[in-house]
C-alpha positions in Angstrom: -22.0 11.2 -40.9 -20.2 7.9 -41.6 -21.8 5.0 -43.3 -20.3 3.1 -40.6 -22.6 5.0 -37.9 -26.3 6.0 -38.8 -27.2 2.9 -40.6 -27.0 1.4 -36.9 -30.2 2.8 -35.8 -31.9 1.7 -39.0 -30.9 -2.1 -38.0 -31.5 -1.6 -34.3 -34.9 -0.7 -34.8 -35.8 -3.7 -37.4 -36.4 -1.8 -40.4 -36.1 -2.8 -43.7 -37.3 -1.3 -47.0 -39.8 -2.6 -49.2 -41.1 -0.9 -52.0 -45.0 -0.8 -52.6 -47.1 -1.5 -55.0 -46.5 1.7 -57.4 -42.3 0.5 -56.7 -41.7 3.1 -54.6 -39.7 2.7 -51.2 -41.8 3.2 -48.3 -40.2 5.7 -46.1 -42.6 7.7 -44.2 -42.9 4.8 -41.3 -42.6 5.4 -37.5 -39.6 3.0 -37.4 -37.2 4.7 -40.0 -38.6 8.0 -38.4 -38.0 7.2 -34.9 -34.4 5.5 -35.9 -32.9 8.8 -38.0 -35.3 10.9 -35.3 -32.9 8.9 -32.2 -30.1 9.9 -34.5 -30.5 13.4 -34.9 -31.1 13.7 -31.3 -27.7 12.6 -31.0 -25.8 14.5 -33.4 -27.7 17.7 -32.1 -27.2 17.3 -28.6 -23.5 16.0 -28.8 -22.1 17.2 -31.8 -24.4 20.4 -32.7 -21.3 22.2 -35.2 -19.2 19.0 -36.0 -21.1 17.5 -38.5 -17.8 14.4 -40.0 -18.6 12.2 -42.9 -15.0 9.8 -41.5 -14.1 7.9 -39.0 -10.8 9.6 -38.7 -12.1 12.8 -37.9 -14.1 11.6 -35.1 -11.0 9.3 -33.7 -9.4 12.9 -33.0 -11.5 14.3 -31.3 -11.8 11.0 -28.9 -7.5 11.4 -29.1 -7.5 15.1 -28.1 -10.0 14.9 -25.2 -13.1 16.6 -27.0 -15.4 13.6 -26.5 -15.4 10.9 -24.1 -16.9 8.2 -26.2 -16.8 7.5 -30.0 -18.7 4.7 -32.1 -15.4 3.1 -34.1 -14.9 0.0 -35.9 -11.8 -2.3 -35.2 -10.5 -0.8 -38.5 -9.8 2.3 -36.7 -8.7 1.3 -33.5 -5.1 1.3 -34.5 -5.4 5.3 -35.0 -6.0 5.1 -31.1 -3.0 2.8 -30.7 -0.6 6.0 -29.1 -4.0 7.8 -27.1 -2.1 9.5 -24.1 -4.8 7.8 -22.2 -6.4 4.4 -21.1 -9.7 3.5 -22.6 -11.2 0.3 -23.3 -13.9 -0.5 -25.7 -17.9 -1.7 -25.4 -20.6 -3.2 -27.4 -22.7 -0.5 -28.7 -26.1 0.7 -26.5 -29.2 -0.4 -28.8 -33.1 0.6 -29.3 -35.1 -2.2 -30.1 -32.5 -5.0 -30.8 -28.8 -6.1 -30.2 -27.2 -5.1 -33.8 -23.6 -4.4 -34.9 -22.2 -3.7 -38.3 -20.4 -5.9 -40.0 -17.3 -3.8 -42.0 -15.9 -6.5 -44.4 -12.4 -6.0 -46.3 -12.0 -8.3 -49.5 -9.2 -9.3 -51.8 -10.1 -10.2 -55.3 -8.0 -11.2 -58.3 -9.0 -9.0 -61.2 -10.5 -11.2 -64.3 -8.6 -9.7 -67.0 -5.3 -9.3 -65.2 -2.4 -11.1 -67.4 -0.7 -11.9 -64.0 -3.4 -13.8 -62.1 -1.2 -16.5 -60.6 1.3 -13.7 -59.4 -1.8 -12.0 -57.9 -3.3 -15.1 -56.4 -0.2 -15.8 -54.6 0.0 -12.4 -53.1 -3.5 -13.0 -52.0 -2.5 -16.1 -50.1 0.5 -14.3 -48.4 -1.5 -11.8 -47.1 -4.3 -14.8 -46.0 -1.3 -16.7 -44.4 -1.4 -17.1 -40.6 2.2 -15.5 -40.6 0.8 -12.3 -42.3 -2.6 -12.1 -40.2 -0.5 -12.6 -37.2 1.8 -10.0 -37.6 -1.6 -7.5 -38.3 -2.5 -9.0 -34.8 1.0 -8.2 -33.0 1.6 -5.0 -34.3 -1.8 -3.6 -35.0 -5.1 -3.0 -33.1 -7.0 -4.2 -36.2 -8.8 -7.6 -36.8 -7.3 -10.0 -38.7 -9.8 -12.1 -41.3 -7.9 -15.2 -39.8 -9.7 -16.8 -36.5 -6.7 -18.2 -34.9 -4.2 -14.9 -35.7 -6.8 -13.0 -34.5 -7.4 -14.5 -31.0 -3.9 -14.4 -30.4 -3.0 -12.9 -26.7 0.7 -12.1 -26.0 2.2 -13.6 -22.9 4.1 -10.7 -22.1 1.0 -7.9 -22.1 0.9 -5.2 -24.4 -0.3 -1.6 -22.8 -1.7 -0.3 -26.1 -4.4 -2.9 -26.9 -7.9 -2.8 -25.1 -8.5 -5.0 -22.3 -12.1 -6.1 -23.8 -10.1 -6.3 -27.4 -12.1 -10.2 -27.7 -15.3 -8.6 -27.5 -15.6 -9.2 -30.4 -17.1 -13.1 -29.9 -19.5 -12.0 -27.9 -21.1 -10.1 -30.6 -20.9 -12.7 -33.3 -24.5 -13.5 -33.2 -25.3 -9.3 -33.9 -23.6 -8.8 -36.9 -25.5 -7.2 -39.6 -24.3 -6.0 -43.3 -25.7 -3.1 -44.9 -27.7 -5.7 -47.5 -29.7 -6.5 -44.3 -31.8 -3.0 -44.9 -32.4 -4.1 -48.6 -30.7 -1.3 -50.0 -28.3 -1.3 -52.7 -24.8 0.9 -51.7 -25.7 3.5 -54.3 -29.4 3.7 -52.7 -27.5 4.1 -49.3 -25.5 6.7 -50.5 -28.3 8.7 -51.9 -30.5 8.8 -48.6 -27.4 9.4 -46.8 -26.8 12.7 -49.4 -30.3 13.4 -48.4 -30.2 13.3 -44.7 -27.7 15.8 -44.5 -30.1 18.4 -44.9 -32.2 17.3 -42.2 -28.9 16.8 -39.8 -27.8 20.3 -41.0 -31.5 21.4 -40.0 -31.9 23.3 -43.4 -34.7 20.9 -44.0 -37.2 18.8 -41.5 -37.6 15.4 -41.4 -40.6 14.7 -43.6 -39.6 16.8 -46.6 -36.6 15.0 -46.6 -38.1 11.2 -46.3 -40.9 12.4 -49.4 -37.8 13.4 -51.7 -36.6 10.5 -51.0 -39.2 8.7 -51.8 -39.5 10.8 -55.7 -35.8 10.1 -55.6 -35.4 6.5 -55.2 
């Protein structure tokens, strides 16, 4: 399971962890339970022996016909750029509120590099317009730049989406990861955690209480 996907229902359904008094995280809560409860439901229902921890995996099976609807991020739209098929894309379904994650790519100059003007220019080449509009013409991905990416060609282009823009309508739903209060190694953890419960070796509650020692 991608830390692109489950963290969804987490958002969706308002919950953010707090620790209590004796600084542990509270996890036992109908919220968190119903959100990785909704997900399991999924993953058992729809995927009972494909259990994939990338996005790539799960773009092939949307390529070779296996499923007939994949959560994806504009990163990995371009691996559908070839599909032998038309598809178009759609903001995702919800539970309690409208919430889509935010996948953000950074460039940084390393501190202690000897060449930081040479970096710093290569930084601002690949930030040019020129740059983030060639990522718009020839990719399905979604350049950092506002005005590369709402770039439309005259000319059509059968290979990008037809709701590719969809994008500004969701503007006001973007969430990051930080919005569940949760450091990235503390995300990793619960997600090393859940897999027992997703693999159905352990139930729901025995999972959330190690976590809970764990954390």
């Amino acid at each position: 399971m991608s830390e692109n996907r489950w963290p969804i229902f987490l958002l969706q359904n308002r919950v953010r962890f707090e620790r209590k008094a004796d600084g542990r995280y509270d996890l036992c809560t109908p919220l968190v339970k119903e959100s990785l409860e909704t997900c399991m439901g999924i993953v058992d229902k729809h995927f009972p022996s494909h259990l994939s921890e990338n996005d790539g995996d799960v773009v092939s099976l949307f390529l070779r016909g296996k499923v007939s609807m994949v959560m994806a991020s504009y990163s990995h739209l371009h691996a559908m750029k070839e599909a032998p098929f038309e598809y178009d894309i759609a903001p995702l379904p919800h539970l309690r509120e409208v919430k889509t994650i935010l996948v953000s790519i950074g460039l940084a100059v390393n501190k202690s590099s000897t060449r930081k003007a040479a970096a710093k220019r290569f930084v601002d080449y690949l930030l040019s317009y020129e740059t983030q509009l060639h990522i718009r013409r020839h990719t399905l991905n979604l350049p950092s730049l506002r005005k590369a990416a709402e770039w439309v060609d005259a000319e059509g282009d059968n290979h990008t989406p037809y709701r590719f823009h969809m994008y500004r309508e969701l503007i006001h739903t973007f969430r990051t990861y930080t919005d569940l209060n949760l450091t990235a190694l503390e995300l990793t953890a619960i997600r090393d955690e859940m897999r027992f419960y997703w693999s159905k070796l352990d139930d729901l509650d025995t999972v959330l209480e190690r976590l809970e020692e764990k954390l």
